[in-house]
N, C-alpha and C positions, 0 to 999 in steps of 0.2 A: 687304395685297396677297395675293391668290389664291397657294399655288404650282404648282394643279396647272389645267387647264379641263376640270373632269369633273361629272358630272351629280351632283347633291345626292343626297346620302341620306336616303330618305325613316325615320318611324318603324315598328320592326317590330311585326307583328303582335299579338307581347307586347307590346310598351307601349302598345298603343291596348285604348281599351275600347269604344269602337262610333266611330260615324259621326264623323269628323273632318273638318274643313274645314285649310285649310294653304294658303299662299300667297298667302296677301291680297294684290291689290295695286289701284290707284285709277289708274286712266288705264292700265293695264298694268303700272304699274314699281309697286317696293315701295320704300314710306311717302316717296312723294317729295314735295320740295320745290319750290315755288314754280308747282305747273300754272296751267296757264293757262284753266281753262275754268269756267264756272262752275255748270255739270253735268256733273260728272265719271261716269264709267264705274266701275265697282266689281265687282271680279269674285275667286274663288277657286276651289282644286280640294278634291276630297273624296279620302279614304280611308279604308278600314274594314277589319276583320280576319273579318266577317261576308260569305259568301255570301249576295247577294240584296240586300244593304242600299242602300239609297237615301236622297234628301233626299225628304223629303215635305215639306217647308217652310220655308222661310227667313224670315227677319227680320233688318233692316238698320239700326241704331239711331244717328247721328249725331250727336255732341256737341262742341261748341264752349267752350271755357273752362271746361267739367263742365257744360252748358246743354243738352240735349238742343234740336235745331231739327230733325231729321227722323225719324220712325219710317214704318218701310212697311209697319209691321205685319205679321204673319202673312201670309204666300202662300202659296199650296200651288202650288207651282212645284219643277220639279226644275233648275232654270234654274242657274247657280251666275256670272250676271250680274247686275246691274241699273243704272240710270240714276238717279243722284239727282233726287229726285222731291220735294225741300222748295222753298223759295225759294230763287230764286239767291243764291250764296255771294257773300260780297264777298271785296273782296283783302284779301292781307295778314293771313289766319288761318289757326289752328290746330284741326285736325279729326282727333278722335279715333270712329272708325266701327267700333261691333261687331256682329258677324255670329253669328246664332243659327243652326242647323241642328237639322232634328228630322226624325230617321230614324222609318220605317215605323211600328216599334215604339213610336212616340211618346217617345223620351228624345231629350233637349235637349243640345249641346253649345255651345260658344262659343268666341271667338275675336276678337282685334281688332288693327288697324291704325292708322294716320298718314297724314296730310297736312298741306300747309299750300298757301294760292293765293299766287301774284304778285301783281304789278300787272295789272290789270286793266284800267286807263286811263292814257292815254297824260298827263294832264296831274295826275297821280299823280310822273310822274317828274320831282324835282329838280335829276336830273347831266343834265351838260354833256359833250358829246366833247369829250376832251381829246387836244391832240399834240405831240411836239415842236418847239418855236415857233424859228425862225430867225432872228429880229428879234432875240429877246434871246439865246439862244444861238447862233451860227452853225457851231458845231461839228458836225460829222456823216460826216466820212470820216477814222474812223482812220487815222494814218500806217503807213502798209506799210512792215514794214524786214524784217530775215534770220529777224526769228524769227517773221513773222508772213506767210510769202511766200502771194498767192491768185491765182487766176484769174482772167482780167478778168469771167466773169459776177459773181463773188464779189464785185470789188469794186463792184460796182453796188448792193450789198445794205447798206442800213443796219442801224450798229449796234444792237441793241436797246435801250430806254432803260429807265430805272428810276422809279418815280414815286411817291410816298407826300404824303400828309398828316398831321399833326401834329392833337390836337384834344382836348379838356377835355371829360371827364365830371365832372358833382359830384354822381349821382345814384347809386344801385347799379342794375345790370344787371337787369331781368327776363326781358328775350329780346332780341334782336338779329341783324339778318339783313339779310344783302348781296346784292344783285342785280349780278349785272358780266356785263358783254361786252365785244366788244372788235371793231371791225375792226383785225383780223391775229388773233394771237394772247397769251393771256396768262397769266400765272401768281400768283396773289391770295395775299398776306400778310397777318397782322396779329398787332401786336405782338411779332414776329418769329419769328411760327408759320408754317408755309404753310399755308392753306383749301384744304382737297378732296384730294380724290388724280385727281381729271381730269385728263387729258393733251389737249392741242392743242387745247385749249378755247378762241371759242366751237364748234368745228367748221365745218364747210363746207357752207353754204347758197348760195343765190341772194342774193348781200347786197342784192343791188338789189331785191331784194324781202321779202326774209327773215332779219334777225339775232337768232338766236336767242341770251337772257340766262337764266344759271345764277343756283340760288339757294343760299347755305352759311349755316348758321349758327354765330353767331361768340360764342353768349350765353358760354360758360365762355371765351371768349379775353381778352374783353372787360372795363373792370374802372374804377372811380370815380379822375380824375386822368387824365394825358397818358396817350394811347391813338394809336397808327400805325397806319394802313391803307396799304397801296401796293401796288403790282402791275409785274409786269416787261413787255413789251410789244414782242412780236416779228412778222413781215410776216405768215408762214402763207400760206395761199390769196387773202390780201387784195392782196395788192400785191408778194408774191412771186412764183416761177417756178411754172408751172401749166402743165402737157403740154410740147408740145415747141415751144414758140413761142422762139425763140432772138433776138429780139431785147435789148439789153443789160439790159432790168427787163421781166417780163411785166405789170404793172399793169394786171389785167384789172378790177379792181373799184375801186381806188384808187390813189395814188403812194407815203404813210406811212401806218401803224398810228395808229388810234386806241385812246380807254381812254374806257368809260362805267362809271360802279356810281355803286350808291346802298347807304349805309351807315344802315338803319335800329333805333334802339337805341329800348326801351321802358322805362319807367322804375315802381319801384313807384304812384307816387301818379298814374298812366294819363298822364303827360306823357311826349313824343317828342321825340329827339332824329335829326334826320335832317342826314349830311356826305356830300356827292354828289359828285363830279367837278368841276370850275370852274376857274377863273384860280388858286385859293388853291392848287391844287396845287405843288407842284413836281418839277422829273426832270434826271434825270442819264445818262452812260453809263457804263457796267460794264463789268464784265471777258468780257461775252459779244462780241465784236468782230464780227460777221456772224454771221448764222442766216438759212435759208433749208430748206423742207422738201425743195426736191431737192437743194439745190447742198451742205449739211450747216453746220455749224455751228465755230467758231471762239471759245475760252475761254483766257482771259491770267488768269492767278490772279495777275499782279504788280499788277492793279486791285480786285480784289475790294475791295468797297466796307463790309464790316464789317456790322455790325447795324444795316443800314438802313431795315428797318421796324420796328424797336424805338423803345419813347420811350428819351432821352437823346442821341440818337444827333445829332450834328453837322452839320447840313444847308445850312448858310452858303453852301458855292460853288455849291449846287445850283438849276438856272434856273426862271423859272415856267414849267407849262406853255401851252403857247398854248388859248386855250380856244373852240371851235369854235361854240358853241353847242348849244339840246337836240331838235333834230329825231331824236324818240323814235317817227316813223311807221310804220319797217321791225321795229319790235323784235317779235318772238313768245316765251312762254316756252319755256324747251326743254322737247321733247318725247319723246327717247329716252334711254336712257343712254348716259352720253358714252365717249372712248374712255379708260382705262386701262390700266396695268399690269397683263397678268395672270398672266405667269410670268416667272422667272429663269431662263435656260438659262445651266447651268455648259458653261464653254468643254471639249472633252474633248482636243484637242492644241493642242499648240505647235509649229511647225518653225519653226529657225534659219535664217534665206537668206544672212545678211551679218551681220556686228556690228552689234548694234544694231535688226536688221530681224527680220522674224517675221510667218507666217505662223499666223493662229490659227482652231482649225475649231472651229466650234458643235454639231456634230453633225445642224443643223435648219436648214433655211432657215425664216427667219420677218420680218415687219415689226416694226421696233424699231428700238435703239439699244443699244450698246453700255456698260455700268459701268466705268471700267479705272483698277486701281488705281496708282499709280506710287510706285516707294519707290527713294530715292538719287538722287535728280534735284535737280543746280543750277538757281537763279533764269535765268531766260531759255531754260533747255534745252527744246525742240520736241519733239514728237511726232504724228508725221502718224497719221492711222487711214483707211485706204480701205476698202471698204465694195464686198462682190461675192458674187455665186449659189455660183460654178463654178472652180474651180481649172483652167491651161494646164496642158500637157500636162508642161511643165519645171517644174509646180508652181506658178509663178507664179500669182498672181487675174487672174482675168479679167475684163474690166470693158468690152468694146466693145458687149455688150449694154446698155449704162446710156444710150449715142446720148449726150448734154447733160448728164446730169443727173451732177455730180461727185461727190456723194454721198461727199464726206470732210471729215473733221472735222482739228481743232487742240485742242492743249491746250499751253501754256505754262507751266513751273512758276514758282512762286514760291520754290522751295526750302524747303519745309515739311517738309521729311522724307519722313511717308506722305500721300499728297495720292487726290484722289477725281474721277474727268472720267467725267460722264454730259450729254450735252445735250442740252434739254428742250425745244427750236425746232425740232427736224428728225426726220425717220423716214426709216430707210435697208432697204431688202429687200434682206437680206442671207443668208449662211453661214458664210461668210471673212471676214474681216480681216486687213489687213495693217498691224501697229503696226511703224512707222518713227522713230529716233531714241530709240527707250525704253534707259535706262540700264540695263547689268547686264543680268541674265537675266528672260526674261520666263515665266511659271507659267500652267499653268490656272485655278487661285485667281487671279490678276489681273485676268480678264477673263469678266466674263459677259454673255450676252445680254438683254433685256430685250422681253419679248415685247408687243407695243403693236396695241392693235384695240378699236374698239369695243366696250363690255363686254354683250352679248346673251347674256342669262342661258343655261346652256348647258339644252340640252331633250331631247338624244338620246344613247343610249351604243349602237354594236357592236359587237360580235366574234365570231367564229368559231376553228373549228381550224384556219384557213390563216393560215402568217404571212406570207404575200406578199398573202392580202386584207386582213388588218387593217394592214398596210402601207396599202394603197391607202385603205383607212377613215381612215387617221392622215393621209398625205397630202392628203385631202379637206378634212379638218378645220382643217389647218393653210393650203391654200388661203383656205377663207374665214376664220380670221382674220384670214392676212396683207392678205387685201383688202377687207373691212371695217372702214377707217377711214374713219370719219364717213359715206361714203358707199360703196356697191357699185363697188370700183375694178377695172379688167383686171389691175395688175400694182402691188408696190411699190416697186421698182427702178427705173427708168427715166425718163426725162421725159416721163410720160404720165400715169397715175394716175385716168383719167379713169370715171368714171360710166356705161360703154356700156351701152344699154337692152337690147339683145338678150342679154348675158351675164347681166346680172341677174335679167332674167324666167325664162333658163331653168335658171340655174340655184335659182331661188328655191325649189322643194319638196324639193332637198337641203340648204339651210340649215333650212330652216324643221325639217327632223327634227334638227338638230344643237343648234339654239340659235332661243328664243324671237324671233323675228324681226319681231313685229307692227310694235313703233311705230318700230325702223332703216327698217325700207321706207317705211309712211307720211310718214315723215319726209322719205323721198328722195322719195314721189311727190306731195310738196306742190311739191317744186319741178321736175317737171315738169308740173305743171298750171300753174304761171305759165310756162312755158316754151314753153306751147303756143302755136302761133301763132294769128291772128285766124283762119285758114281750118279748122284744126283740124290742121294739122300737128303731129310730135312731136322734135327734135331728136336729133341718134344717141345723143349725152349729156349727159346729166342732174349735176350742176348745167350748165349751157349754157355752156359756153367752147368756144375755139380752132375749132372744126367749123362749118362755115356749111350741113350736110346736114340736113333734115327729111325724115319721113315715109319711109325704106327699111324695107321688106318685114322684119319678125320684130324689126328692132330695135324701132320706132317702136309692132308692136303690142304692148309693154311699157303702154299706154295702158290694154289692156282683161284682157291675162293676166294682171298684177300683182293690182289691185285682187279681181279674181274668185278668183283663188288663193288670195288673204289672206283672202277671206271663207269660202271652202270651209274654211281648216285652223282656223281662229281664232273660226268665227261671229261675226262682230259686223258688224253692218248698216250701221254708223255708215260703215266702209271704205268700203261700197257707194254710200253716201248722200253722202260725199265728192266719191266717184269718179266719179257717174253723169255729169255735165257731159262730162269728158275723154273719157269712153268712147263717148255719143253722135257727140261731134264729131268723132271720130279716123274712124269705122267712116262716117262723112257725107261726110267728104273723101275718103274713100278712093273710094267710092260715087258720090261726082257726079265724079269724072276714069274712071271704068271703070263705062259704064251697061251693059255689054255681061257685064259681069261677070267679067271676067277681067281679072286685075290685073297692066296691062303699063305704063298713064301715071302718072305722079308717083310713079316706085320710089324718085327720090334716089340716095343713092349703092349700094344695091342689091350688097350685100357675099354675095349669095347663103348656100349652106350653109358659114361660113366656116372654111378650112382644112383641108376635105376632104382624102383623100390618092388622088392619081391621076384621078381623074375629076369630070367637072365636073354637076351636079347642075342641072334645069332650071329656070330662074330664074322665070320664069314661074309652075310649077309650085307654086315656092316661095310664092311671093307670094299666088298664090291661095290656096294651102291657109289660109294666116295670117290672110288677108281674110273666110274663111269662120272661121275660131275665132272672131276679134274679133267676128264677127256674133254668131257662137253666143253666148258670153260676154255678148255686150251687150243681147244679150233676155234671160237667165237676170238680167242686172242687174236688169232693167226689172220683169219677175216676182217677185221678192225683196220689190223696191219699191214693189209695189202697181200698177205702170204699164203694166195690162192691153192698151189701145192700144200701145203702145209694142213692150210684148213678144211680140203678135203680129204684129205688123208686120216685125220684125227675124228674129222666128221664118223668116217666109215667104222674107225678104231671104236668108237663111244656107242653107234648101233648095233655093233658085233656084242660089246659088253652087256647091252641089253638083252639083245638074246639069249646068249647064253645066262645071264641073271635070271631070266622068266624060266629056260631052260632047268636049272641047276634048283631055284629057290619057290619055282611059282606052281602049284598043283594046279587041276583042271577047274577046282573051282575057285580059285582067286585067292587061298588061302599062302602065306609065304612061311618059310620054314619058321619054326619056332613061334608062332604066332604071337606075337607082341607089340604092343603099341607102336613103338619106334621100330619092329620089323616091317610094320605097314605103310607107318610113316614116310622113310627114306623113299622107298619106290615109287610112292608116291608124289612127294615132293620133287623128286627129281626125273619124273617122268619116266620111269623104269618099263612100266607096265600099258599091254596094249588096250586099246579104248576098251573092249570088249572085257576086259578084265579089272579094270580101275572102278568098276561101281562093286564089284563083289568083292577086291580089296575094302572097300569102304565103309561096305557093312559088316565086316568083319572085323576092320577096326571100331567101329560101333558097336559092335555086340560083345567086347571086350570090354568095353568103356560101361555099357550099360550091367554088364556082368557083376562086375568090380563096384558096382554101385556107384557109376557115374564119378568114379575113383581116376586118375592119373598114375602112369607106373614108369614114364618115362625119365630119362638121365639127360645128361648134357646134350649127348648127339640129338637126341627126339625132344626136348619141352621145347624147341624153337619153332617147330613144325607144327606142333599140337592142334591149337585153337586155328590158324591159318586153313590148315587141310578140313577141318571142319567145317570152315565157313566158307572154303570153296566151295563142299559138294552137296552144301544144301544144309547142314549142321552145326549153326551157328548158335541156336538157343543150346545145344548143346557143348557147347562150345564157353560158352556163358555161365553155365551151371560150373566149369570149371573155375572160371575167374571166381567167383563170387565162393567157393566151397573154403569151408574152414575149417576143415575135417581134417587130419592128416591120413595122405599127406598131400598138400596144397598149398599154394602164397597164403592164403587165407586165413591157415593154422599159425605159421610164424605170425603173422601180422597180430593176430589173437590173441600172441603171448608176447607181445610189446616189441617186434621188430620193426627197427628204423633204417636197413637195409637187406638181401637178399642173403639168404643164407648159403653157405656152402652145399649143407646136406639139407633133404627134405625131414631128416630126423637129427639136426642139428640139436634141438633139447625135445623131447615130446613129455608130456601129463607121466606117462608108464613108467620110462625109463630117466628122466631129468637128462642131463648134457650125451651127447653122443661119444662117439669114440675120442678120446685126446689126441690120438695118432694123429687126427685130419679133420680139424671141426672149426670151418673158419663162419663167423657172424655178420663178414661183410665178404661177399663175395657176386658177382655178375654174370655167370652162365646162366642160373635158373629166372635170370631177369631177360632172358632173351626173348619175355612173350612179350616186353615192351613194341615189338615191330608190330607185332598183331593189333595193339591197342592204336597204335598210330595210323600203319596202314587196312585196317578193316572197320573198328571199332569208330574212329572219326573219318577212314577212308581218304586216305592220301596219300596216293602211290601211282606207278608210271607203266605206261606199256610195257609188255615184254619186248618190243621193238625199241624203246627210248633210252635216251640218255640224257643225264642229268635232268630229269624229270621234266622234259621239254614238251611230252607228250600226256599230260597228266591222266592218272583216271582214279576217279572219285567217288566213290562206290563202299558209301556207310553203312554198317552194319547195324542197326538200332536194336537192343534184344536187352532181355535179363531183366537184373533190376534198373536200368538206368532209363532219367527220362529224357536227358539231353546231354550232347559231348561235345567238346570243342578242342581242337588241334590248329597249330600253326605249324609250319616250319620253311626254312630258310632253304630253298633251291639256289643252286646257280643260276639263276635266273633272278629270283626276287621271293616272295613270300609267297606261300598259297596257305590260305585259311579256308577253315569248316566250321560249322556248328549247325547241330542237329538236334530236335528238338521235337518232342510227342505230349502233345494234350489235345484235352478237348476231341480226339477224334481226327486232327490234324496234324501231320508231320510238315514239319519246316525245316528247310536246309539253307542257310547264307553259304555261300562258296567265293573266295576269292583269288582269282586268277591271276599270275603274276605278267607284265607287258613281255611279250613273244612264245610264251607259251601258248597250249592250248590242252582243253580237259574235254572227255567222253564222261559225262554226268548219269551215275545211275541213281535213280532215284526210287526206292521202297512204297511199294502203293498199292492198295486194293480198288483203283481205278485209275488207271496210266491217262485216261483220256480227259479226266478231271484236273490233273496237274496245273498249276500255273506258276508262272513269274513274275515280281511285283503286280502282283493281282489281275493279269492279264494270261488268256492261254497262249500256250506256248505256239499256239500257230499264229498269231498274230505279234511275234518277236521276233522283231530283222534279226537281236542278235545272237539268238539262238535255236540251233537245225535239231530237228525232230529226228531221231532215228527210230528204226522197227523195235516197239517195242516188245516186254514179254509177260504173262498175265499179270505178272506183280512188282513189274517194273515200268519207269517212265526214262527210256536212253534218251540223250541230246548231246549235240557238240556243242564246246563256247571256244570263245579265245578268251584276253586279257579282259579284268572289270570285277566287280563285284556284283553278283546277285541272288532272289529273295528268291526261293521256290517251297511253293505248299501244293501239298497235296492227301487225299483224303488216309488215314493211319492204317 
């Protein structure tokens, strides 16, 4: 387990000796198991300790059991992708693929990787779902007594069962490897090891279209003689509570958990030994008495059922499972990394309320679960754990923001002495807890947090001299972990949890600088492409439960900003080539209910700029701006892809929506209907408005800002735009005055009043009114953290042509303002790293910038004499490696390629 989520270290300058390749990965992830495709993607980043250096050529060498099957030979491509290009792979092997790089200079480096495929085909697979069968065991509602009191949703939750097989090897082991899934959720053993360190595995898909199966290998567990496999088997997303559906079991995809896997074992003399899933199983229930990911989880140690996936082990009272059959049609391999563990937060207080009761603060709101140790506890003795953001004002936790979802646990001792309650069914968004009935005193050592998100390799680091911005940096971060489980959720607290497509999209270019994001989103946008309707509608959320709303204005165009976003930061086509279906038919529907061009029929639920504060933003307005992206977007698709009709056709569709926008919403002097921050915003940002009219939009949106007293009034749709648009058109210290304002409503204010993550609402608790609405008041939440992109791409300056891809063409162009005296950013391209740090004293600005090998950057550089600039202390006209371009009175342009270097110039 991780204990920190900070960006890797890459190697220094002294240890390399030229052109290095690093980060191999196949399909995206690194040396993963069981893909599922049978041309896999294969990509890595470069670095070198050489100015100027580059890949002049690759070669991609693939071998299979020490068998070479594919060479792509020498290419003189600075590419650092490609597509395997031998015969398709079959299932079920192991591929070992190395990568040759040869810089300018003609010297060779190398480098290699892993994989192995899945299954491939469906009549491949030998397991059966299997479930708890009621015929033969009818057992299934634990008896409720004092030490075990729950809620009636709670009791509607079956126990979780226990399952294992028993099975003869007489061979030795050569490799061996398990495929499992599970509708619900589950946790895989063998011979009484746990497999993986995944959590809430298999994740959260469309199961009605999509179950995705993990692959572990089990070869060193495994061993000649009785051998256990089993797995624990809990509801999750399947047939537990899922948003806020309150009726007594939300059973959106099923009624019980199932269990599939296939246990495949290889043997020296090339014979196979395959033990799948079937009637031959058997299950039992444990000491886990209810789990439920909202409602939380309940553990009785007076059942703990011993070394039950161990051989020896006594399995006599244990029932068969019922065995469902192997309709194996929905299964896909996974295709992201799943979620884990990736930090331990130590608890940093305790407060006493009552004997017995205790109030314990984490320091961090985050999505997880709780470790807590208990020492001196009698057999049957309880302990409650509730599970909350926000402390009342009398100290007490607060929990009327949770609406349903109970989000508290149980633990029952057995009277072991020192005993150990973490539970592995449920994720609680939390800060607080409140342990109830714990014996003796309770310690900070007792209890620790356990920080639980999808594991997205992380991709980006900030900081600056303000620690009320690196506050707001840290609470961004901590938004999208806590709501990146399995899929882009609003909130983790609550009974909602849900996939909204307008959160997602916008805030998707502030994850994507924090943490490699490619195959989390693909993953969520396969299931909104089945989610699509026949007309080309898009559901508000993705996976599709609870909401019966398609196709509203910004959510819905999640269809065509996703996909094109992931292709700008990522390059790869494949996205594009996916996507192109969904992105047609979204911007078709949209188009045959609104021929007139302005998009007022089929809005749905038309949630406008949501959350705005005080003013109401024109809905209308909105819609069209959105209608006209999605066009835009969906010709640059068509263009990408070769689909020269296509993408001028759309082209023309997307200029026609402008006019008519400027027509319908824009008066003669610049002003747009309803005048409101984000009315200014959208059209701007997305190009709406003709040149002639984009500076009197601008001031207009200025004199709004300055009206309000340099106040913000924007929602979801507009705070991502905000400080960007400003610091395009000259408006950056104003810009700044926003960051830095702790006034409500602003990041500033939350921060002020002990926020460790992004609030929901900007009037989440204010000084006047204490907590917001209950209806909707989540403490961790990521849309209004979307001005993260601003911080990265203006404030440190690191971002790519409007012509590039995968940030091949960099441009770097910091913005230095406010209170800060210096900022530094890194982050991880396809290509390799680009760093900045910027820096003002003395009357001097300094900029280090570091260039990844095959890239190249257009360097602006902030100056009150462009002609005085220099590079490690030389002017910039006497530097072979760097070209002067025209500057502007308070600028110094240049081009570089690959390298690191030192630029000053006067402040």
């Amino acid at each position: 387990m991780k204990t920190e989520w900070v960006l890797p270290e890459l190697p220094s300058a002294a240890e390399l000796s030229g052109l290095t390749a690093y980060d191999l990965r196949c399909e995206h992830r690194v040396d993963p198991l069981g893909i599922g495709t049978a041309r896999p993607r294969l990509s890595w980043r470069l670095t070198s300790p050489t100015r100027g250096d580059r890949q002049d050529a690759f070669r991609v060498q693939m071998l299979r059991d020490g068998v070479q099957v594919w060479d792509s030979g020498w290419r003189s491509e600075s590419a650092t992708y490609v597509d395997h290009g031998g015969a398709p792979l079959t299932s079920q092997t192991d591929h070992v693929w190395q990568l040759s790089v040869r810089d300018a200079a003609g010297e060779v480096s190398s480098a290699e990787a892993t994989f192995a495929t899945g299954l491939f085909h469906q009549d491949e697979w030998e397991a059966h779902w299997i479930e708890h069968d009621y015929e033969t065991d009818p057992y299934f509602e634990p008896p409720v007594d004092r030490a075990e009191p729950r809620t009636v949703r709670q009791a509607t939750i079956a126990p979780p069962r226990h399952y294992r097989r028993s099975f003869e090897l007489t061979q030795p082991v050569t490799r061996a490897r398990v495929y499992v899934t599970a509708h619900g959720l589950y946790q895989f053993s063998a011979n009484g090891q746990r497999i993986g360190n995944d959590e809430l595995t298999p994740g959260w898909t469309d199961y009605r279209e999509r179950v995705a199966y993990q692959t572990y290998d089990v070869t060193d567990v495994l061993h000649e003689g009785e051998n256990v496999i089993g797995a624990v088997l809990g509801e999750g997303w399947w047939s537990g509570y899922v948003g806020w559906d309150t009726r007594s079991h939300a059973h959106h995809y099923g009624k019980k958990p199932q269990l599939l896997a296939q246990l495949v074992v290889d043997h020296p003399d090339g014979s196979r030994t395959v033990v799948a899933t079937d009637g031959r199983w058997v299950e039992h229930v444990g000491p886990i008495r209810f789990a439920d990911l909202l409602m939380g989880e309940s553990y009785d140690a007076r059942h703990e059922l011993g070394a039950w996936s161990s051989p020896g082990y006594d399995a006599g009272d244990w029932a068969p499972a019922g065995d469902l059959g192997g309709d194996v049609s929905t299964l896909i391999a996974a295709t992201t990394d799943p979620v884990r563990v990736t930090e331990d937060v130590p608890a940093t207080a305790v407060t006493a309320l009552a004997p017995g009761r205790f109030i314990v603060d984490l320091g961090q709101n985050l999505a997880g679960r709780v470790r807590l140790r208990v020492r001196g506890a009698q057999a049957g003795d309880r302990i409650r754990l509730r599970h909350g953001e926000m402390l009342q004002a009398d100290g007490e936790l607060y929990t009327a923001n949770l609406r349903t979802a109970d989000a508290t646990d149980y633990f029952v001792s057995a009277g072991a002495g020192e005993e150990f309650f973490e539970p592995i069914f449920t994720v609680h968004g939390f800060r607080y807890v409140e342990v109830d009935g714990y014996p003796g005193e309770l310690t900070t050592a007792d209890v620790t947090g356990r920080a639980l998100h999808s594991d997205t390799p992380v991709a980006g680091r900030f900081e600056c001299s303000d620690p009320g911005v690196n506050q707001l940096l840290s609470n961004i971060r901590w938004g999208q972990r806590g709501n990146f489980v399995s899929v882009p959720t609003d909130c983790p607290q609550r009974d909602e949890r849900l996939g909204w497509t307008a959160d997602a999209q916008i805030f998707l270019p502030t994850a994507a600088y924090q943490a490699d994001v490619l195959t989390f989103f693909e993953n969520w946008f396969a299931d909104l492409a089945v989610a699509q309707t026949d007309e080309g509608a898009i559901p508000d959320v993705i996976p599709h439960v609870i909401t019966g709303r398609h196709g509203t204005p910004a959510w819905a165009d999640a269809a065509t900003i996703v996909p094109w976003t992931l292709y700008r930061i990522y390059g790869d086509e494949r996205v594009l080539r996916t996507a192109w279906p969904v992105m047609r038919r979204w911007v078709d529907y949209v188009h045959r209910a609104n021929p007139d061009l302005i998009w007022r029929k089929r809005t749905s639920g038309h949630y406008g700029d949501w959350l705005q504060v005080g003013v109401q933003t024109d809905r209308d307005v909105l819609a069209t701006a959105y209608f006209a992206r999605s066009v835009e977007f969906t010709a640059a698709a068509a263009q990408v892809l070769g689909l020269a009709d296509e993408a001028a056709a759309y082209g023309e569709l997307r200029d026609k929506i402008a006019a008519a926008f400027v027509a319908e919403f824009v008066d003669a002097e610049g002003k747009v209907r309803g005048e409101t921050q984000t009315g200014y915003l959208l059209p701007l940002a997305f190009g709406l408005l003709p040149e002639q009219t984009e500076q009197a939009a601008v001031k207009h949106l200025v004199a709004d800002l300055e009206l309000r007293g340099r106040s913000l009034t924007t929602g979801f749709a507009g705070v991502a735009l905000l400080c960007p648009i400003l610091t395009k058109y000259g408006y950056a210290e104003l810009a700044y005055d926003l960051l830095h304002d702790d006034r409500y409503p602003s990041w500033g204010y939350s921060i002020k009043h002990g926020a460790t993550t992004i609030w929901e609402r900007w009037d989440g608790w204010t000084e006047e009114n204490g907590f917001g609405p209950v209806a909707m008041n989540s403490f961790n939440h990521y849309s209004l953290g979307s001005v993260g992109e601003w911080l990265y791409g203006d404030v440190a300056g690191i971002s790519q042509s409007p012509e590039s891809v995968g940030f091949r063409d960099l441009v770097i162009k910091p913005s230095p303002g406010g209170r800060l005296n210096w900022a530094e950013a890194s982050y991880d391209t396809p290509t390799g790293r680009v760093t900045t740090r910027w820096q003002q004293s003395d009357g001097t600005l300094t900029l280090d910038v570091t260039i990844p090998p095959g890239a190249t950057a257009t360097i602006h550089i902030p100056t009150t004499n462009p002609n005085a600039t220099k590079e490690s202390g030389h002017p910039l006209s006497q530097s072979k490696d760097v070209t002067l371009l025209d500057p502007t009175p308070d600028t110094t342009i240049c081009r570089i390629s690959s390298g690191t270097y030192h630029f000053t110039t006067p402040a």
